[in-house]
Each structure stands twice: as structure tokens, then as C-alpha cells.
N, C-alpha and C positions, 0 to 999 in steps of 0.2 A: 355327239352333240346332244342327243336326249337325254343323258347320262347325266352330263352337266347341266342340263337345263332342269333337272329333277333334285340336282344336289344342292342346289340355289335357291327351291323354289323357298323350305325350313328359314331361310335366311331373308327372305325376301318378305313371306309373309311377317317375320317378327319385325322388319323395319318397319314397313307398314301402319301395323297394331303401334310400335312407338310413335310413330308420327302424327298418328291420330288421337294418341293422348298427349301429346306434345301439343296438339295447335288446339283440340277442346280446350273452352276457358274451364273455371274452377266452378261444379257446382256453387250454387246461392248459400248454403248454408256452412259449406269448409269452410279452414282454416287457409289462409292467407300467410303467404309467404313471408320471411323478415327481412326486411330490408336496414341493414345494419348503418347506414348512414344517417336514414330518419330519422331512427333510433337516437345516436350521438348527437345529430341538430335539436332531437326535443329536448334531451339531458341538458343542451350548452345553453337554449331557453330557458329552461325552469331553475338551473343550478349554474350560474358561468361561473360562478369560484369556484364551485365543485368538480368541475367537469370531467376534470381530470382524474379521480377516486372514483369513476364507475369503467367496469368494461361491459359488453353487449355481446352476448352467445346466442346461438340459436338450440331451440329444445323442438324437439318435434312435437305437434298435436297430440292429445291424447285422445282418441278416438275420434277424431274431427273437433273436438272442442278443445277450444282454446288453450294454454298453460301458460306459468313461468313458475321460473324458480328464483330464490333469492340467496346468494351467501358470502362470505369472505373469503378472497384469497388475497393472501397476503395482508397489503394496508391498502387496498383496494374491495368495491364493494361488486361483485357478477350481477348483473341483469338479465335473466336468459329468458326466451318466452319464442313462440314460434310464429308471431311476427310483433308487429310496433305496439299495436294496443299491449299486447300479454306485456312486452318489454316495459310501455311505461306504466302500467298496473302495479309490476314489481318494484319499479323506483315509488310508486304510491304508497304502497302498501312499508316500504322502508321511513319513507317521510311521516306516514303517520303513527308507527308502530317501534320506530328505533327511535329517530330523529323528534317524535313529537311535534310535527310541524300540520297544517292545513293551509288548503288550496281552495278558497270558493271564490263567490263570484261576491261578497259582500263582506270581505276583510280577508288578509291572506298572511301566515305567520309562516316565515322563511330560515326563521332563527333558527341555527343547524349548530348543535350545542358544540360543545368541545367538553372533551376528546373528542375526534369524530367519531359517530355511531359507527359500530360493527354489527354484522349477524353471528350469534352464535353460533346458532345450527343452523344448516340449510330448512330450507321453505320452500315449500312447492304447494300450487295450489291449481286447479283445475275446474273451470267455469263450466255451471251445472247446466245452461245454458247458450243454445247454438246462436240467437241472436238477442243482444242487449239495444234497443231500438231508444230514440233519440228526438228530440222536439215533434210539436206538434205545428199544424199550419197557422195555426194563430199567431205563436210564440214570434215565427218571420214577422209577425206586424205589431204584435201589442209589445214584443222589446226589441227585436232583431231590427226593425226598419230600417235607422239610419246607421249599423253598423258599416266601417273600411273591413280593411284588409288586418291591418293590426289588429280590432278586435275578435274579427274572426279567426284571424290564428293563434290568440288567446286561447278560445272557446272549444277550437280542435285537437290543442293541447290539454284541455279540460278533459272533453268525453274521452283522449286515448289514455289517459292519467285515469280515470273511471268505468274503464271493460265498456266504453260503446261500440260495437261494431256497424250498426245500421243507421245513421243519422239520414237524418229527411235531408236534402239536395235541395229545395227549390229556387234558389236565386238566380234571378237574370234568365229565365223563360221565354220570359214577356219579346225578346228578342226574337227570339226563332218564331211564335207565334206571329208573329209580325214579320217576319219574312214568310210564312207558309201561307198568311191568308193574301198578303200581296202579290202572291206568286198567281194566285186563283183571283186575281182580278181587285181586289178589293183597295183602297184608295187611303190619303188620309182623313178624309171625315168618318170613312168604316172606322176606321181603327178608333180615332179619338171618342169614337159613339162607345166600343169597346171595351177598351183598357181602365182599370180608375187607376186613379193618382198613387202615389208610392205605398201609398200605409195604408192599403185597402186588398191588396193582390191575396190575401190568405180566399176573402169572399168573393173576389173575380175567379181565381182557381177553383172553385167550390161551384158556380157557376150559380152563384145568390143574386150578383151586383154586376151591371155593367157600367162605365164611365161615368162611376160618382168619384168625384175629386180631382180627375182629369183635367185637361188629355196629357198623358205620360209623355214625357220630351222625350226625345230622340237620345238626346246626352244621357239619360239615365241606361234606357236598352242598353247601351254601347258599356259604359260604366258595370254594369253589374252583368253582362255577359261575360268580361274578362274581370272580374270578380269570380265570379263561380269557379269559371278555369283551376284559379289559385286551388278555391276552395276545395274543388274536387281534387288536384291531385296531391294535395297534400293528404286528404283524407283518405285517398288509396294510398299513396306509400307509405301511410300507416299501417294499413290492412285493413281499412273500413273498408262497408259495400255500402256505401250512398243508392239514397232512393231517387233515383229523377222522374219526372212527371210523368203521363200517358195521355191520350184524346178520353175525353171523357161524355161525347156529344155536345160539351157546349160551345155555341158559335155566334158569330155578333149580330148582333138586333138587326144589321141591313141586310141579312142573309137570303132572306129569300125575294129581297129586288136584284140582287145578284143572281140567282138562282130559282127561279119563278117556281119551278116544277120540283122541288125540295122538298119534302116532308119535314114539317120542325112545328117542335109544341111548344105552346109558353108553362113558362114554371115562375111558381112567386114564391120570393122567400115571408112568408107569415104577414104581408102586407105593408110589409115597411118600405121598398123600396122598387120602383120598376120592373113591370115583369124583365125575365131575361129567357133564354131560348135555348132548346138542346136540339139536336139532332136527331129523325127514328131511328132505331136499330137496321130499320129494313132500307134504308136510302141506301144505293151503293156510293153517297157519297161519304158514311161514314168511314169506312173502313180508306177512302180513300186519302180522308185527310189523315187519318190517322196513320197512312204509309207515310206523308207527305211529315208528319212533325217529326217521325222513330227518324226517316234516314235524315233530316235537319236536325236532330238532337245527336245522334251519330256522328256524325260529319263533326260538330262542333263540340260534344262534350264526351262521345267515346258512351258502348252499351256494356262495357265487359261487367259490369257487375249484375245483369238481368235483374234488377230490384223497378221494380213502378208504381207509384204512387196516383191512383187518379180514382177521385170519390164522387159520386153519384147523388144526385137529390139530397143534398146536405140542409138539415131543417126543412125542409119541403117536401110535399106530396108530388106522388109520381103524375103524368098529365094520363097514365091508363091505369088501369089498378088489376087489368086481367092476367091469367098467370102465365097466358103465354106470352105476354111484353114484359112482365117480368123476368121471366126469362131470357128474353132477346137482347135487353139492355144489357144485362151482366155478362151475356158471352161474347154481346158486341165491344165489349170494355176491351175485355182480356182479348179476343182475336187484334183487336189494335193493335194489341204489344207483343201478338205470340207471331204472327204474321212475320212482321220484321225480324223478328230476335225470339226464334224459337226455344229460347230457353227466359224467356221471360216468365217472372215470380209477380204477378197483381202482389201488393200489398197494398189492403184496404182498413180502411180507417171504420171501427163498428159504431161508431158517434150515432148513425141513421137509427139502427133497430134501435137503440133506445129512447132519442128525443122524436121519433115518431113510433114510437109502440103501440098505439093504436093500428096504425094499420103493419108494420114488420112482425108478424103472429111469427112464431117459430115454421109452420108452411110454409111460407110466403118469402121467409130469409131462407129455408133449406133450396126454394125452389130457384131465387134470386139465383142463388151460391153454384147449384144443381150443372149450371153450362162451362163452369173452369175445373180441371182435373185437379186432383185433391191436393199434388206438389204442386202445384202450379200458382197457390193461392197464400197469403198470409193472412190473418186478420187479426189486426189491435183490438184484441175488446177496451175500447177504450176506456170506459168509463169502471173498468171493475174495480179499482178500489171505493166504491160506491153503489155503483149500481152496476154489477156482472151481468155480461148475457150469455157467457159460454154454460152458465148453472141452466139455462132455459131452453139452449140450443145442443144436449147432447156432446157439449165441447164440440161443437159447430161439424158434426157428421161427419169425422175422419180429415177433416181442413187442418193444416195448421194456423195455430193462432200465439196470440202474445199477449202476457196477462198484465195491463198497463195502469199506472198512477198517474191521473187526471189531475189531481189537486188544486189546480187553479185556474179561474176564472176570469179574463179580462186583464192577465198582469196588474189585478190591486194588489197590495202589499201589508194587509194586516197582518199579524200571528196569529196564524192557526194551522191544523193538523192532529192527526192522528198517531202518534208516535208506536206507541204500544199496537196498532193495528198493524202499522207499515215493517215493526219491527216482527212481526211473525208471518204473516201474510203469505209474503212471494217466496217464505221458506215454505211454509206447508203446504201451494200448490204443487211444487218440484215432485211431491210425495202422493198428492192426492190419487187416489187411484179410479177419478171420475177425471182425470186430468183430458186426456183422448190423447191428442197431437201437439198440447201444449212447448212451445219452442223457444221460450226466452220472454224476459221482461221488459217493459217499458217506463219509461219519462216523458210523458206526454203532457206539459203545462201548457196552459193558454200564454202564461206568463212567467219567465223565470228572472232572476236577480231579488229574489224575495226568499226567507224562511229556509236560509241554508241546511238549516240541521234534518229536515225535511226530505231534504236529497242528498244529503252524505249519510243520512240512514237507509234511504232505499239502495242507495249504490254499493253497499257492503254487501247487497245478494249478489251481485253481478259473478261473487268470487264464494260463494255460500250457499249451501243448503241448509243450513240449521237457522229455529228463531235466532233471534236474538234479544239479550237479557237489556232491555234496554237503559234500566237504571243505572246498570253497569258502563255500558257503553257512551250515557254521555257523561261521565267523569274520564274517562279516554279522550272523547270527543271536546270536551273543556279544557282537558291539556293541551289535544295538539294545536288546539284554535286560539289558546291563548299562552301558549308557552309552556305554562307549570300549572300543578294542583294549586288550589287557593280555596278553602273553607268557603268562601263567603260567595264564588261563585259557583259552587257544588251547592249550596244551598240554594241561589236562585234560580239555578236549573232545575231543580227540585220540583220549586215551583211554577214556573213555566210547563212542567212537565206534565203536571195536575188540572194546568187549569189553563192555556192555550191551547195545549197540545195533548191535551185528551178528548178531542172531540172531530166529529168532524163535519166537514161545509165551512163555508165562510161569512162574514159577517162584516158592517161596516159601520164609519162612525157617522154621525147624522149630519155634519159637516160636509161632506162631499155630496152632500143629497141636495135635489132642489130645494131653498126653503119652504119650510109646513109648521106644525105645528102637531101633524101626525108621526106615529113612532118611525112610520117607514117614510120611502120616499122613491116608488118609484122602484131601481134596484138598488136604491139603498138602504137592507134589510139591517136592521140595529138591535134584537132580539139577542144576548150571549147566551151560549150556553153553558157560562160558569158562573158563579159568583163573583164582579168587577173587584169587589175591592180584597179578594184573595190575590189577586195579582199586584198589590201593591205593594207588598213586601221582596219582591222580585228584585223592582227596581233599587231598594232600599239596599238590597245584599248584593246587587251589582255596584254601585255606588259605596261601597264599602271596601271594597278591592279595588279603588280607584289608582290609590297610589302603586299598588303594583303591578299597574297596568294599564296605565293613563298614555302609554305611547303606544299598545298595542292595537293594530287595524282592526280584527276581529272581536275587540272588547269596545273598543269605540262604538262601532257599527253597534254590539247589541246593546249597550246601553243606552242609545241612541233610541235604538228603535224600542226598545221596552219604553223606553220614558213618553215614547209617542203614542202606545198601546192604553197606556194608565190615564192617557189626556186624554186621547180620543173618545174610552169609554166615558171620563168623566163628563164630558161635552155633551153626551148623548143623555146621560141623565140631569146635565140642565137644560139642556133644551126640551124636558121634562117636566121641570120644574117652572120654567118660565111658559108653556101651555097652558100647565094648570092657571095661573095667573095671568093668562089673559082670558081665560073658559071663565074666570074667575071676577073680571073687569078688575085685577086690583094693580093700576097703571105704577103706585111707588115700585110695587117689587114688580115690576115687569119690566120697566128701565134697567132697574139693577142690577137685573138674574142677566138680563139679553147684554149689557154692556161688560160685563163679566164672561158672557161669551164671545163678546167681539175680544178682548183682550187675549181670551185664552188662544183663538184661532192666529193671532198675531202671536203669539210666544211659542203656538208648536210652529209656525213660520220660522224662527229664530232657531229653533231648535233644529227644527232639518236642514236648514242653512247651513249646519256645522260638517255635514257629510255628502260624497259627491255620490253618494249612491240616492238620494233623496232632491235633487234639483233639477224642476224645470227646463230652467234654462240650459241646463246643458240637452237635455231632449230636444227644447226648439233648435239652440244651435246645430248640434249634427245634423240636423236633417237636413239644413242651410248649409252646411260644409259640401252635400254634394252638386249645391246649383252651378251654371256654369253664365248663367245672368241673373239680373234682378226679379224676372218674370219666373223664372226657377224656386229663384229663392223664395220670392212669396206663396207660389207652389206648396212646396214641401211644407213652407212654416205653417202654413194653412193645415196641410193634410196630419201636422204633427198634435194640433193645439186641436182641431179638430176629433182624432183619435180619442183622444184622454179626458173630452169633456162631454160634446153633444153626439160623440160617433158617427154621426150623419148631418143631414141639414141641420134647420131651425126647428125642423118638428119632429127629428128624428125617436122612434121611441125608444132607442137605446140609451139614451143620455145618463151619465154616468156610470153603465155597464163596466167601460175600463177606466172609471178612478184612480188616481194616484193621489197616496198622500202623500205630497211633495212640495218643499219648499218653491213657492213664487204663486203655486195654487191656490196655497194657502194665504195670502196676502192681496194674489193679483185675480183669483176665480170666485174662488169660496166666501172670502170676505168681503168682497164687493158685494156678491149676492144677497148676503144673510143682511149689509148693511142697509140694500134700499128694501128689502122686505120687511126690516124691524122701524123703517122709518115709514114705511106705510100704516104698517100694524101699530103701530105707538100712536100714528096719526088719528087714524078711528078709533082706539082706544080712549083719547085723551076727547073725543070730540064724542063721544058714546055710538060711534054709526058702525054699522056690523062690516065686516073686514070680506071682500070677493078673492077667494084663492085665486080661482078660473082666472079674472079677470089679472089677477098680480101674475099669475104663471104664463100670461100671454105677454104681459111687459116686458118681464123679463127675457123672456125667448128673442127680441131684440136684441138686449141689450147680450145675452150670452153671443149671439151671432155674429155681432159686432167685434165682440171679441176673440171668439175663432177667427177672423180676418183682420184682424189688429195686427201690431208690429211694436208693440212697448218690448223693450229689453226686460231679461229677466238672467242672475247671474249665473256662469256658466260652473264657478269654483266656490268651495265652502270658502265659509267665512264666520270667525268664533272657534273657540278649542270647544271637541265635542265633551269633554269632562267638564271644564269651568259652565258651558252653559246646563247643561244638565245638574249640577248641582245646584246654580241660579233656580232653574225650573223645578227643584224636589222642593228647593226650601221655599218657595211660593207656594205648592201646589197640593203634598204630600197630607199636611192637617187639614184642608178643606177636603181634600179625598176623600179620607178615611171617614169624616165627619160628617159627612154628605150621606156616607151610606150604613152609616151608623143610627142617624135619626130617622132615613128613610130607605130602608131594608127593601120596599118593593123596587128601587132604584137596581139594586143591584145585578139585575138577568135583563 
């Protein structure tokens, strides 16, 4: 009998040892298995006539990162990749590279030529990169708010079509939070004190805002908890690792009448809007709530991917500033998440060290960091294509981090970027040998649906270590987006290339600013840093290649919006020219200059009209698509019209922070505005009495508030051919441009 019990034991222990790697999940940072279905559902998405000319293999990882291959067998096209992302990477990489085709989110060219493309040679490519990370928490609000189901599986067929493996997770939270804090007593006037309205949650998460825009219906929790579902599992049987949320100490304002004997500090975010409240690190009720949301997040969304998102004093000072509560908060973070799910990854967003670099000194973030083990940790330097912190922080003292493209603020929509930086950049980190633990790149926009070529140039690192030659690359990038080569749009690229898209930061037109009579306006910064009327030859050689490409999405779209680039600036230097002449008291040319700007704001009206990536009213409606009454609806339409113009109340001081130039604004916000302020200003002009800004910018504050709570329709579908109105608006427009900044040269920046 001990014979046998010895001859068993070799066999016993090796089930064992498999068992145990059988039920461990997959490290954070592997390769994710292929799931060969997904696969073929995304192909029959993106290609249904095609569908049938691809097959789907699996290829092993190559060293935990990522792969696929590409090639022909037969008259068939192999997809192989070692799960969904790599898989549809390689149908990417065929669509833009064989097929000349592009996929964005602001025109999409599907034309799949004949012959069918084949691969010559096999392709294999290998991402330099453990994780390609994915929105920011804005992005959920200033575009995502009133996204369904449809667009969201649009968008997830986007990032797996562009090597994302790590997208942010956050919708439909607000659910489980509201069951965890009702669980612990708390009521509905808690919650409604709490929660803000739909298009606010990026800063209720952040722990900035409590119940501004509120109180959050019931029907939405419900709505967008089984929303996420979708979203999550489609983005795992992709093979993404979604980030879902974590406790992060904030808790709702009536917390400590519930809770008498509670430790909780107030935090404000920069004075704008009610304090709101965290939790000490030393309470043992943090850690307890923070049991109470992991196994309620659990329960309902499933932990296998250990990824958690939850950021600390976002814009805000801490309520201690000594180092050992700096410390206590960061470890109380992550024990949240490590507690429950001991293989949980903090991944932290580094927005804080820089927009409070006053007090995050490189000590003070080491010491922050100091309390989570160094796997245990990711951080976004978020802002480094601009402003790096990993260059100041030692490549964050053995942390892993991710070196991410910020580029946009508030989802406005002007042209601009850095091409030639973006186009070398996140190659030459891969190499830099100050790198530390550097682990992958990011896309972190406040706002996306703007400035495609922006992000199909960062996403070609996803699969690349080398710069890239950019000039080269957008005449690739001009084929696949609009079909074929064409002189005339190689030359406007050209110049866009020169002179939008050599610079960086953003800029706006004076039109989306409250009226003044000053250059700025608040954040509406109007300053270029190129020459205006170099970009007008842009439009010209866009328009020139009209006819062979006047049904193309992605030639509409830019034509479109260059033609809005060349108004916009032009508006800004008459709104220039018409100060001067009122500084000036010369009332003929002050009517004239300002009624010339009132026309002009109604003709880029007309003009974005023409496309549905530029309309209003399709904003106000979706958001009204998810009411489930009247009381809903006016909800959402509120919190949507609200977002885009005054961000907050009637006095809020972000007002126009997220801007949109967009058709019904430009008719139903902007021109109303500029109209009763020029009929002020004309009034004292014509009467010689000196004109009160103060006084006009308190009027108006009504009258914009009124209109956040308004209910005028605005349409939801273009209307006008975007080629026929845009050549209306060059041959209006094009000889007073040029003319304008010919005679007055300082107009031009």
C-alpha cells in the first residue's frame, strides 16, 4: 500500500500544479486567447460582402505581446493573430495597405477594389507594446454621453480594428453605487444629493461634482447597467482587459448624518462648484465600502481582468498635505482593489502631478506611489505629449507607466496637432533607454470624433517601433481615406500639414466665445500659431478634386471642415477689425464689419448643416432618445445643451470650455449672442455713451440660461450637398480672405 501511495504521489502532484494553473486567471499584462467566433462576427460587421474571402487562425503570442500575420491562401485572405484584437489588426492593416480603404470615426471609405486584393508575401507583425490603452473619462461625457448599443459596438470594433487592448470600462457604475450606498442605509434624497445628471459622471467619478444636473432617474442606472454588460463582453471576447472602476474615498455629502463618528474631509474643485467629500484613509469604513462596491461590481460585471481605474484629488488640493496621509490615501486606494481581488492592477491616471505641480514635487508623488507594489500599479502619464512627468519622476521609480496622447480638450473640434511630433515620438520612447518600465501607449482625448488623421497616425505605433516619415505617410493616408491618389489632394495635405498640424495646443474661433470686443474670451483663446491665410490654399486644392470625389465620406467630411477652419479664422480677424472701429467710435464701418459677421456665422451654419458629424441637434436628440418620460427628456436635453455651452449653471466659469462648432450653435447660441451684444454696442455707439461689458455679460447670462432650459428643435440630419455648399461658401468667401490678410498682415496669427 505505501508502494502505491508513493508511485502516485509524481502524478498527483503534477495534477495539482495543472489545476492551479488552470483556474489562475491570466496575468494583466498577457496575451489573451482567440476566440475564433468574435473574430468572424467582427469580419461579417465590417466586410458582409466580404466575409466570406477571409479565414481566422490562431498564432501564438510572441513573447506575451501581441501578433498576427497576414497572407493568401488560395483566393482567400488568412487572418491569424493570437486573439481578436491581433485578428482584426490584420484585417486593418489589409484594408489600409492592400485594399486602400479607411475606417474612422469622421468619413469611412469601404470601396474594396476589384480584383480583390491579395497578400503577396506573408506579414507578420509583433506589437512593441504590452498595453495600447484607450479613452479618457472625459471622452464618457464631452462625446460618449448619449451613445446606444449600436454605437458602442461601432467603437469596439474600432479600438479591436486599432491594437487597443485596455479601454476604460466606465458605464453604468452609477448602478452598483446606488445599490452599495442603499445597502448602508442611505435613501433617495442621499443619492439625488449625490449623483449628477447623465453628462456630468466623468467629474462625479473624479470626486469634483456632486448632484449638479440631477437627480439621475432610475431608468437610466437600469439602461446603462445592461449596457455595459454588452459592452464588456464583447470587449473581452475580443481579448481586451477593460478597466472598471475602484472606491476611491469619495462619498455623498449626507455622509456623515448617516455616519456621525466618520472621518471625511471636504475637497473643492478650484471654486467652481460645491464642496464635495472623501473619506480618511484611517476610517475603517473605507476599506469597507470599498469591499462592499469590488464584490457588487463582481457579482455584476465579473473581475477577471484585475485592471481598476480610480483617481484621487483630480484638480484639487489634498484636505492634508503631510507625507504620511499622503501616503495613507494611495495605499487605501489600492488595498480597495487588492483586498478583494488580489491580483488587482491600480491603473492611475497622472492628470494630478501635472495640473497641480505645485504641490505633486517629484517626493511627494514618489511617496504618494511608495504604498502599491511596483506590479501592482500602471500610470498614464497623461499629458506627455505635452507636458511629460515620467522625464521628472525617474520613469516613476520602477512603476509601470504608459506614455499617452492627451490632445484634446473639452471635445472642440478645430484642426490642429502635431503630426511630425506624434509621427516620431512613441517610436522613440520604445528605445529610449531613460524609459524605466515603460508598457504601452495611450489615446487619451477629452474628446474624440474630431481631427482623424491625428489618431490614425498615433495608432500605427500600436504595431511599430520605428518613426515615421510623415510626409510619406499621409499620401498613403489620402489614398486609403479617399480611394485613390489625386494631385490636388496631396497638395492640400501638404498644407494642412504646415500649418494646422505643425503645431501644438489648441485654439478657437472668437465666435464660440462670449461677445467682447477683446482677442480672447474667457477659454476662448484665438491667438494661431500659423499664418491664417496659408491655410487658404488648402481649401482651394481640396475643392479642386471635387469632381473626383464629391461622393466620397472622408472627402466631404474634410472639405467640410477645412472650409470651416478658413471661416472661422477669418471671423476672428474681423471681429478685429470691427473693435478697432468701435475703440475707433467710427459707427459706418462698425455696422458693416459686425453685419458681415452676423452673415458669416449664418453661412458656416449652412455649411455644417451639410454633415452629420457637425449637428446639434442630433446631440440634443440622442440624449432625448434615452428618456423614458417627458421629465427625462427634459433632463437629459438640459444636461446635453448644458455640456456644450455654459458647462455648469448660469455663472459657471467654464463656459465654453467644451465648444462645439456645430451646426444650430451656430444659428441658435452663437448668433443670437453676438446679435443682442452688437445691438447693444451699436446702441451706445450711435448715441456716443460708453458701452458696460460687465453689465452686457450679466444680461446675457440670462438669456444663455434660458437657453440651456429651452426646448426649440434643432435638426437632427444634414441638409445641402457638402460639395455644392462649400463651393457656394469658397466663391463668397475665398477673395475677401485672402484680401483681408493681405492689407492687414498683423490679422494673420
Amino acid at each position: 500500500m505505501k508502494q502505491l501511495k508513493l508511485s502516485i504521489l509524481p502524478w498527483l502532484v503534477a495534477l495539482l500544479l495543472f489545476s492551479a494553473t488552470k483556474t489562475l486567471a491570466q496575468p494583466a499584462g498577457t496575451a489573451a486567447k482567440l476566440n475564433e467566433k468574435a473574430s468572424y462576427d467582427l469580419i461579417k460587421r465590417i466586410l458582409p460582402a466580404y466575409a466570406d474571402r477571409f479565414l481566422v487562425e490562431e498564432v501564438p503570442a510572441d513573447h506575451d505581446k501581441d501578433v498576427f500575420e497576414l497572407e493568401t491562401k488560395g483566393n482567400k485572405i488568412v487572418l491569424r493573430g493570437n486573439n481578436g484584437v491581433s485578428v482584426a489588426s490584420a484585417l486593418n492593416h489589409w484594408l489600409k495597405n492592400y485594399a486602400h480603404c479607411e475606417i474612422s470615426w469622421n468619413g469611412t471609405n469601404l470601396n474594396i477594389p476589384k480584383p480583390f486584393p491579395m497578400v503577396p508575401a506573408k506579414v507578420r507583425k509583433a506589437t512593441p507594446h504590452d498595453y495600447r490603452h484607450y479613452l479618457n473619462y472625459c471622452t464618457i461625457n464631452y462625446t460618449s454621453s448619449w451613445w446606444d448599443w449600436k454605437r458602442w459596438e461601432w467603437e469596439i470594433d474600432f479600438m479591436a480594428l486599432n491594437g487597443v487592448n485596455m479601454p476604460l470600462a466606465m458605464i453604468g457604475q452609477n448602478a452598483l453605487w446606488d445599490r452599495v450606498y442603499r445597502s448602508m442605509g442611505f435613501d433617495d434624497k442621499d443619492m439625488d444629493a449625490f449623483f449628477t445628471g447623465p453628462a456630468y459622471f466623468m467629474w462625479f467619478w473624479a470626486g469634483n461634482i456632486d448632484g449638479l444636473n440631477g437627480p439621475l432617474p432610475k431608468s437610466w442606472m437600469s439602461s446603462h447597467e445592461a449596457l455595459e454588460k454588452k459592452i464588456l463582453a464583447r470587449e473581452r471576447e475580443l481579448g481586451m482587459k477593460p478597466i472598471l472602476p475602484a472606491f476611491s474615498g469619495h462619498v455623498p455629502p449626507t455622509f456623515k448624518s448617516r455616519f456621525p463618528n466618520a472621518k471625511v474631509d471636504k475637497l473643492n474643485w478650484e471654486g467652481r462648484f460645491a464642496d464635495t467629500y472623501v473619506l480618511h484613509p484611517d476610517d475603517p469604513l473605507f476599506q469597507q465600502i470599498a469591499d462592499k462596491f469590488m464584490a457588487e461590481q463582481d457579482k455584476t460585471f465579473g473581475n477577471a481582468d484585475h485592471l481598476y481605474g480610480a483617481d484621487t484629488f483630480n484638480e484639487m488640493y489634498l484636505p492634508y498635505t503631510d507625507t504620511a496621509y499622503v501616503r495613507k490615501i494611495g495605499t487605501a486606494v489600492y488595498q480597495g482593489m487588492a483586498k478583494a481581488d488580489p491580483k488587482a492592477v491600480w491603473v492611475m491616471q497622472g492628470w494630478m502631478f501635472w495640473d497641480k505641480r505645485d504641490f505633486w514635487k517629484p517626493d511627494v508623488v514618489k511617496n504618494y506611489l511608495s504604498g502599491v507594489p511596483d506590479d501592482k500599479l500602471i500610470i498614464l502619464d497623461l499629458f506627455a505629449d505635452e507636458q511629460p512627468i515620467w522625464t521628472k519622476t525617474d520613469a516613476f521609480w520602477g512603476k509601470q507607466w504608459i506614455w499617452c496622447m492627451l490632445h484634446n480638450f473639452g471635445g472642440r473640434n478645430p484642426l490642429f496637432g502635431n503630426l511630425d511630433y506624434i509621427g516620431r515620438e512613441p517610436a522613440e520612447m520604445v528605445h529610449d533607454p531613460n524609459r524605466g518600465r515603460l508598457s504601452g501607449i495611450g489615446l487619451v482625448p477629452e474628446g474624440i470624433e474630431q481631427n482623424p488623421v491625428i489618431y490614425s497616425l498615433m495608432l500605427e505605433h500600436v504595431w511599430n517601433d520605428r518613426p515615421i516619415d510623415v510626409k510619406k505617410w499621409l499620401v498613403d493616408y489620402t489614398r486609403s481615406r479617399y480611394g485613390k491618389r489625386h494631385p490636388e489632394t496631396e497638395k492640400a495635405w501638404s498644407v494642412l500639414h504646415k500649418t494646422v498640424y505643425a503645431q501644438e495646443g489648441s485654439y478657437e474661433t472668437i465666435i464660440s466665445g462670449r461677445p467682447t470686443h477683446e482677442p480672447d474670451a474667457g477659454w476662448t483663446i484665438t491667438a494661431l500659431p500659423y499664418d491664417a491665410d496659408k491655410l487658404l490654399p488648402a481649401w482651394t486644392h481640396l475643392l479642386n478634386a471635387a469632381d473626383a470625389f464629391k461622393q466620397v465620406d472622408g472627402y466631404q467630411y474634410d472639405l467640410v471642415n477645412v472650409g470651416r477652419q478658413v471661416m472661422a479664422n477669418y471671423a476672428t480677424a474681423l471681429q478685429r477689425q470691427f473693435a478697432k472701429d468701435f475703440k475707433q467710435k467710427n459707427l459706418a464701418a462698425y455696422k458693416q464689419r459686425t453685419a458681415a459677421f452676423m452673415t458669416l456665422i449664418a453661412d458656416m451654419d449652412k455649411l455644417m448643416a451639410t454633415r452629420p458629424d457637425f449637428l446639434l441637434g442630433k446631440w440634443l436628440n440622442d440624449a432625448k432618445k434615452w428618456a423614458t418620460n417627458e421629465k427625462e427628456s427634459r433632463l437629459y436635453e438640459m444636461n446635453a445643451r448644458d455640456l456644450v455651452t455654459l458647462w455648469g449653471g448660469k455663472d459657471a466659469s467654464l463656459h465654453e470650455y467644451a465648444n462645439k462648432q456645430w451646426s444650430g450653435l451656430f444659428n441658435g447660441f452663437y448668433g443670437k449672442r453676438w446679435q443682442q451684444f452688437f445691438a447693444a454696442t451699436t446702441a451706445a455707439l450711435a448715441q456716443r455713451k460708453s458701452f458696460d461689458q460687465e453689465a452686457f455679460e450679466e444680461r446675457i447670462k440670462d438669456w444663455e440660461w434660458n437657453w440651456v432650459n429651452g426646448r426649440e428643435q434643432y435638426a437632427d440630419k444634414p441638409a445641402g450637398d457638402p460639395v455644392a455648399v462649400s463651393r457656394e461658401m469658397y466663391k463668397k468667401y475665398a477673395a475677401k480672405i485672402a484680401r483681408i490678410y493681405s492689407e492687414n498682415p498683423q490679422l494673420k496669427k
